[in-house]
C-alpha positions as CSV (number, residue, x, y, z in Angstrom):
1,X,119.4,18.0,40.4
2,X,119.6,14.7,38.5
3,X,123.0,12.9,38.9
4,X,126.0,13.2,36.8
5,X,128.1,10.5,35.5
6,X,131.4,9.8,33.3
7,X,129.9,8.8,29.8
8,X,133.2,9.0,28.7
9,X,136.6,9.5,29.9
10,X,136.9,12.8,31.1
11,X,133.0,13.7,29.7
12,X,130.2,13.7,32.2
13,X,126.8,13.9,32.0
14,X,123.9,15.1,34.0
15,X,123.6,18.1,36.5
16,X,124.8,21.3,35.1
17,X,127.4,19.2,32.6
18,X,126.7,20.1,28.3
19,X,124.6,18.7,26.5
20,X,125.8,15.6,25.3
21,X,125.5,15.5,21.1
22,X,125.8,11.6,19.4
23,X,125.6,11.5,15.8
24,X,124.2,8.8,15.1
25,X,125.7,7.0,11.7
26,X,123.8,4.1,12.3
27,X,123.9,2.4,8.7
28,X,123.8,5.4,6.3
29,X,127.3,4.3,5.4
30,X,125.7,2.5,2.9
31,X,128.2,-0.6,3.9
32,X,131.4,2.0,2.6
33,X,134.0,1.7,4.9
34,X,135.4,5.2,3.3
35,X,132.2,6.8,3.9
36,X,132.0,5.3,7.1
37,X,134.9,7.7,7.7
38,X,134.4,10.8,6.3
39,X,130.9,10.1,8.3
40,X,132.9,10.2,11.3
41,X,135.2,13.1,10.4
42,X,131.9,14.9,9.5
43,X,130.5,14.2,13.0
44,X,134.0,15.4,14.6
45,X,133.8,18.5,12.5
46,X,130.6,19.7,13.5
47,X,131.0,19.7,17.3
48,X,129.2,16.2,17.8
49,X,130.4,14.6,21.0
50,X,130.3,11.0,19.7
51,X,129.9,8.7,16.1
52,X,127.8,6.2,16.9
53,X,126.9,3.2,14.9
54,X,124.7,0.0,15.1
55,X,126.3,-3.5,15.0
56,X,124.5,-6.8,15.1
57,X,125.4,-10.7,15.0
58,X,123.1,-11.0,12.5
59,X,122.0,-15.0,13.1
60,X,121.9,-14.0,16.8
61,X,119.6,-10.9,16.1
62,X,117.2,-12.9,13.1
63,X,115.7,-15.9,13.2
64,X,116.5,-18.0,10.0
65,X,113.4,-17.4,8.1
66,X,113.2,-13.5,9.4
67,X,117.1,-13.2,7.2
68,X,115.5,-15.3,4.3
69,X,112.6,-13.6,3.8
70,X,112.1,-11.2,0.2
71,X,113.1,-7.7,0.6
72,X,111.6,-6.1,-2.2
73,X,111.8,-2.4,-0.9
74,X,113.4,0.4,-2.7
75,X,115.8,0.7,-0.2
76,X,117.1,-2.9,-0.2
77,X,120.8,-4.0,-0.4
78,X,119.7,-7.6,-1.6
79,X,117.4,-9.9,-2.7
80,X,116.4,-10.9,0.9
81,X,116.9,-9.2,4.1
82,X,119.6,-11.4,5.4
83,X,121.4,-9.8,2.0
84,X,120.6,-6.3,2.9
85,X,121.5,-6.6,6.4
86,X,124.8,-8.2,5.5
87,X,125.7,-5.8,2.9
88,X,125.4,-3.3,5.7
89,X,127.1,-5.1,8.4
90,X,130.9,-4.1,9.2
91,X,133.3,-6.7,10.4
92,X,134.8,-6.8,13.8
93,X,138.1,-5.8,11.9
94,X,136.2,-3.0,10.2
95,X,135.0,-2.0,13.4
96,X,138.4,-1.5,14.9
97,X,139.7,0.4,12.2
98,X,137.1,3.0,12.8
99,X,137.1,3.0,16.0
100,X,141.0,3.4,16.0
101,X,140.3,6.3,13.3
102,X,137.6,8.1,15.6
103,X,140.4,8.0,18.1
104,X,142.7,9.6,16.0
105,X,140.8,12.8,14.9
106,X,139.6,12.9,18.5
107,X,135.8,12.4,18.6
108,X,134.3,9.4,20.9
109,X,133.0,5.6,19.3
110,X,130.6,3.4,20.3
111,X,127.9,1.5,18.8
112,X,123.9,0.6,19.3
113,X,124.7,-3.4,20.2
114,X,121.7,-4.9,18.4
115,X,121.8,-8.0,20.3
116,X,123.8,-9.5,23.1
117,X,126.8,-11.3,21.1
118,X,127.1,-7.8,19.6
119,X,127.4,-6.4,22.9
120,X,130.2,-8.9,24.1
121,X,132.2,-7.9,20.5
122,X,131.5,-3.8,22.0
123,X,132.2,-4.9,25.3
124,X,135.8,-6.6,24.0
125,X,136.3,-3.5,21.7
126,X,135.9,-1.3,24.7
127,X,133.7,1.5,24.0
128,X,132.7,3.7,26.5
129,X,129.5,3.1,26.7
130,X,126.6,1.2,25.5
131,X,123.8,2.6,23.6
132,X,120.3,0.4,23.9
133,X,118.4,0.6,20.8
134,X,114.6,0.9,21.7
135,X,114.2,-2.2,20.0
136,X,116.0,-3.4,22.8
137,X,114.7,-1.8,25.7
138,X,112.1,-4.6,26.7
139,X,113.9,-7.4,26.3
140,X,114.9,-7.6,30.1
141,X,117.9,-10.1,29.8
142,X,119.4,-8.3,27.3
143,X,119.2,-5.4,29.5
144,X,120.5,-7.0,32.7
145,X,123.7,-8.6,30.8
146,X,124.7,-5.3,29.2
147,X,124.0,-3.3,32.9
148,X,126.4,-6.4,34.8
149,X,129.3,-5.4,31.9
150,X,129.5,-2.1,34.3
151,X,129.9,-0.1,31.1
152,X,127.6,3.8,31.2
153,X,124.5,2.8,29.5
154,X,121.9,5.3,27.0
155,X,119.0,3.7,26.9
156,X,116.2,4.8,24.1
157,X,112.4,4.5,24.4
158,X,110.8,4.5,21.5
159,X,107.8,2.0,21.8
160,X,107.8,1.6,25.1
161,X,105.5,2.6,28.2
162,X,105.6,4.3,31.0
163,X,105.2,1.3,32.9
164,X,107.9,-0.8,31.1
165,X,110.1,2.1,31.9
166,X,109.9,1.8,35.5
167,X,111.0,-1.8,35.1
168,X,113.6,-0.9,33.1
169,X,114.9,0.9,35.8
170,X,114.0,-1.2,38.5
171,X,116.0,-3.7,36.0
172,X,119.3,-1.8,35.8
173,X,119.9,0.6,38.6
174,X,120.5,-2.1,41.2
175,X,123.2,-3.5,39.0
176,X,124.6,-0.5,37.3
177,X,123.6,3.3,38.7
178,X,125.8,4.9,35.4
179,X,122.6,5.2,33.2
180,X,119.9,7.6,31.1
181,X,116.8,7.5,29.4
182,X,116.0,8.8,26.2
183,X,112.8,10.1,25.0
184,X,112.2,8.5,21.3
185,X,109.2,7.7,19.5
186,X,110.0,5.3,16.8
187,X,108.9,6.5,13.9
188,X,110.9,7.8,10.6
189,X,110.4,10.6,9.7
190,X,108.7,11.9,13.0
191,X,105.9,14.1,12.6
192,X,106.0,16.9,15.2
193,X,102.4,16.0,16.9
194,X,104.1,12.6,18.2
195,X,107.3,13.9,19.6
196,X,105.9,13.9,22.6
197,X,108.5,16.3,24.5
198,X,106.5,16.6,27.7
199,X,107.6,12.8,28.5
200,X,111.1,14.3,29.1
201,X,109.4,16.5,32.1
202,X,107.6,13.1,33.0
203,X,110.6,10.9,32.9
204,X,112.4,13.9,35.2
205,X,110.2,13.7,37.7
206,X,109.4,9.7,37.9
207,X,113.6,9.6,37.4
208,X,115.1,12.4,39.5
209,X,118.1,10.5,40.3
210,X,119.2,9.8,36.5
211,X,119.6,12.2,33.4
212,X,117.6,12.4,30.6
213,X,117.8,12.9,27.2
214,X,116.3,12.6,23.7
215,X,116.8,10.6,20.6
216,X,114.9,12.0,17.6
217,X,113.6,11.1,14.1
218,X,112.0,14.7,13.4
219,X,113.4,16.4,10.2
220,X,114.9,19.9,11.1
221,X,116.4,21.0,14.2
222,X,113.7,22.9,16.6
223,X,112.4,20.1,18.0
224,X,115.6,18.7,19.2
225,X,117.1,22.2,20.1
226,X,113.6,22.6,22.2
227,X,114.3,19.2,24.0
228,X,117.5,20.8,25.7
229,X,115.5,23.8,26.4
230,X,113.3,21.1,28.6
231,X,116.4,19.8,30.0
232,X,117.8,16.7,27.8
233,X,121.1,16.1,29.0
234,X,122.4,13.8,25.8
235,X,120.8,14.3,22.0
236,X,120.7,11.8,19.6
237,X,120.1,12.3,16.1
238,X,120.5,10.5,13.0
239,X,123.2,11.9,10.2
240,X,124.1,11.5,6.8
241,X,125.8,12.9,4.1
242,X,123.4,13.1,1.7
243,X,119.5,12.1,2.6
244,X,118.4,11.3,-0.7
245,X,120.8,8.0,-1.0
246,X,119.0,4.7,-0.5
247,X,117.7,4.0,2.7
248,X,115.0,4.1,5.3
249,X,116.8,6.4,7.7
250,X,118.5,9.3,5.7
251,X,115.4,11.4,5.0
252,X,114.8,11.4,9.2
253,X,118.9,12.5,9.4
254,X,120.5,15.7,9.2
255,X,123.1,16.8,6.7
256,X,126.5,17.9,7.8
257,X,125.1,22.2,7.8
258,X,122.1,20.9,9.9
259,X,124.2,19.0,12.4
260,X,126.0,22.3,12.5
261,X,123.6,24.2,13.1
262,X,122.2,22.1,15.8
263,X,125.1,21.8,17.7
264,X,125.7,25.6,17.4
265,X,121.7,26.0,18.3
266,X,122.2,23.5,21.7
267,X,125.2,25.7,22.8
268,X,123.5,28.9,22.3
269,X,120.6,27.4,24.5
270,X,122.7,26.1,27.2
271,X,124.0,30.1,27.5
272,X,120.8,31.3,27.3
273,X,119.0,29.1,30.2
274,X,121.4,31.2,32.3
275,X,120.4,31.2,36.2
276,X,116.9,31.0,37.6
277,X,117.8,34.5,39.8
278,X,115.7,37.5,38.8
279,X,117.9,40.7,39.3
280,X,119.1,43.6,37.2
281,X,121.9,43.1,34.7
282,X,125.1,44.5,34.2
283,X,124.1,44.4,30.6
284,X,120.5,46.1,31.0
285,X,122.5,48.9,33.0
286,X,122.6,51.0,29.4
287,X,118.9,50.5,29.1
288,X,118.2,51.2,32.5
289,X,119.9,54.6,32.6
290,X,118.3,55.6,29.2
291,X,114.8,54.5,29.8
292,X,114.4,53.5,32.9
293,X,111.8,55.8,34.8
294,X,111.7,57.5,38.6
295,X,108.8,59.1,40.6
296,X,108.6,62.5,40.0
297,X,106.3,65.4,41.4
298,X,103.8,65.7,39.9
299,X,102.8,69.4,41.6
300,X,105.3,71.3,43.5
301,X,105.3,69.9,46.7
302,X,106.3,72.5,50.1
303,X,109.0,71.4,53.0
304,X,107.4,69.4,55.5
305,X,104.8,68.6,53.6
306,X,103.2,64.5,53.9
307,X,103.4,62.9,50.6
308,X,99.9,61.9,49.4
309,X,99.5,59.4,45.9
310,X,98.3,62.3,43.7
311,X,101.4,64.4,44.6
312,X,103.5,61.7,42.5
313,X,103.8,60.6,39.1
314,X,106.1,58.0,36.9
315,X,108.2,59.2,34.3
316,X,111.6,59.0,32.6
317,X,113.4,61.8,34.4
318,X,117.0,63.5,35.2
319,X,118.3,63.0,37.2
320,X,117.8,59.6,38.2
321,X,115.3,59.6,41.3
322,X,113.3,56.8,43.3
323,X,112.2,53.6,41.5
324,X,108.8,53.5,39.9
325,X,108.4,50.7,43.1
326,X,108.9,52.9,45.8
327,X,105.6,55.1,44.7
328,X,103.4,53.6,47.8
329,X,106.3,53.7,50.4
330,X,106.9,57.0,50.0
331,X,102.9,57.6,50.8
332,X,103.1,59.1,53.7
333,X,106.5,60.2,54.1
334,X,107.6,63.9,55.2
335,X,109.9,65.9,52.3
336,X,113.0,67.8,53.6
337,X,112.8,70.1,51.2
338,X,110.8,71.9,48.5
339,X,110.4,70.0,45.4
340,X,109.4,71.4,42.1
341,X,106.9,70.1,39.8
342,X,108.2,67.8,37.5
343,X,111.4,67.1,39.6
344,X,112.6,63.8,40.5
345,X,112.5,62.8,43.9
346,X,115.5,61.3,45.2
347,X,116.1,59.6,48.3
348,X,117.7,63.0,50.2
349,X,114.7,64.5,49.6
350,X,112.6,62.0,51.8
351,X,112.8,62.0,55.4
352,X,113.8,58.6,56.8
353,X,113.3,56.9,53.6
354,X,114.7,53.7,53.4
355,X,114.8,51.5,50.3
356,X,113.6,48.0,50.4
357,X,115.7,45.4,49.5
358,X,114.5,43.5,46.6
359,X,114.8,39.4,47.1
């Protein structure tokens, strides 16, 4: 069983621990402190886990010419992308009020740092864990500053091999064992054929000492809810209020009724895995006594007589007599008494008969 950890105060992760759900706000508050809000109140109200946004330095996450470039998309904010990306950008100020406000209504805060002076701001604004955007997850010092802050760390995937993985790891763990991988393929929206789900079993079994999780792009909900069937341990997915407003990300996000319906979905799950011991139920009990069948004779069968196969039959009978499973041990077996056809045999009927315990 993979380790757990404290993600958050008093939240662990890993082992037999609930599903951890982040919902990710990212920059679909359209650079509206207010909506920024009601995002997070949103999150809280759908049984999300965490409101999680992304915050960069900008100059120390862009070179000069990658900000002054043209940004002629239909989603743009400005007339270049330094514009956009600073329409979009929250203060540190901003991002204390919001954290202070997450706090409030009782939902956890933290933030993708986009590059490592964001991470010292995150760092100072004490969030309980960091988040590494995919974009991130090769760029090694990065990595190795955020892991020596001590801080839990989610670390995403998208783009990356399985090679690059297993220097990630061989990166962090030494300096910081409070981490998880998350499956992601970096593409929005996702099409289903390059989810790629089976990487979580992969990651699981090159990773058994870490939990793992997935970060998705996919519209709907299976895919995700699916992913905790296969054991993710934390779920990231996008959200927005409304995913036709301007941007690249809202059409990959789910509305408030489909975060709903996810979380409610990944609880439901988590019952249903259940326990990997095969037994009768106290709740198939009903079933069992209605339709549930016994060996029965299928000729009348004389005291003393040796039971032979094609004395016996399998039906639903009254009362309840031997299992259907017993049928070859009693083979055989000497009755104690006459049986009528179509009578269930029961146990007193059988000399010696002894039931075998079922493992």
């Amino acid at each position: 069983m993979p380790r757990e950890f404290e993600l958050c105060p008093g939240r662990r992760v890993g082992g037999d621990q609930p599903c951890f759900i982040i919902a990710e706000i990212g920059q679909n508050h359209q650079g509206d402190l207010d909506i920024a809000r009601r995002m997070i109140l949103m999150a809280k109200e759908c049984g999300a886990d965490c409101a999680k946004f992304q915050k960069s330095e900008l100059e120390h996450k862009f070179n000069k010419k990658a900000l002054e470039r043209p940004y002629t998309s239909k989603h743009s904010w400005g007339k270049t992308y330094g514009e956009h990306k600073r329409h979009l950008e929250f203060s540190h100020d901003q991002y204390r009020e919001l954290k202070k406000y997450a706090e409030e209504i009782g939902i956890f805060f933290t933030a993708s740092g986009m590059d490592e002076m964001a991470v010292e701001f995150l760092h100072e604004l004490d969030v309980p864990f960091f988040k590494v955007g995919s974009g991130d997850t090769n760029n090694f010092p990065y990595l190795e500053k955020t892991a020596k802050k001590g801080r839990p760390m989610v670390i995403s995937s998208g783009m990356q091999s399985m090679d690059t993985m297993h220097q990630v790891y061989q990166i962090v763990k030494p300096i910081n064992p409070n981490f998880c991988f998350l499956q992601c393929t970096s593409a929005y929206p996702l099409q289903p054929e390059d989810v790629n789900l089976r990487v979580i079993s992969a990651y699981q079994s090159a990773f058994p000492d870490i939990p793992i999780g997935y970060s998705g792009h996919e519209t709907g909900i299976a895919i995700s809810v699916a992913a905790v069937a296969l054991g993710a341990k934390v779920v990231e997915r996008h959200v927005t209020l409304d995913k036709t407003w301007k941007g690249s990300d809202h059409q990959a996000s789910l509305e408030p009724k489909e975060l709903a319906e996810l979380v409610k979905a990944i609880r439901t799950v988590e019952k249903a895995m259940g326990s990997p011991i095969k037994q009768l139920l106290p709740c198939e009990m009903a079933c069992n006594e209605k339709l549930g069948k016994s060996v029965v004779a299928k000729v009348t069968i004389s005291e003393g007589t040796i039971l032979t196969l094609d004395m016996l039959t399998v039906k639903v009978g009254e009362p309840k007599g031997l299992p259907p499973e017993a049928i070859f041990d009693l083979v055989g077996q000497k009755v104690k008494r006459r049986i009528e056809e179509d009578e269930t045999i029961t146990e007193q009927a059988v000399e010696n008969h002894v039931k075998k315990l079922k493992c």
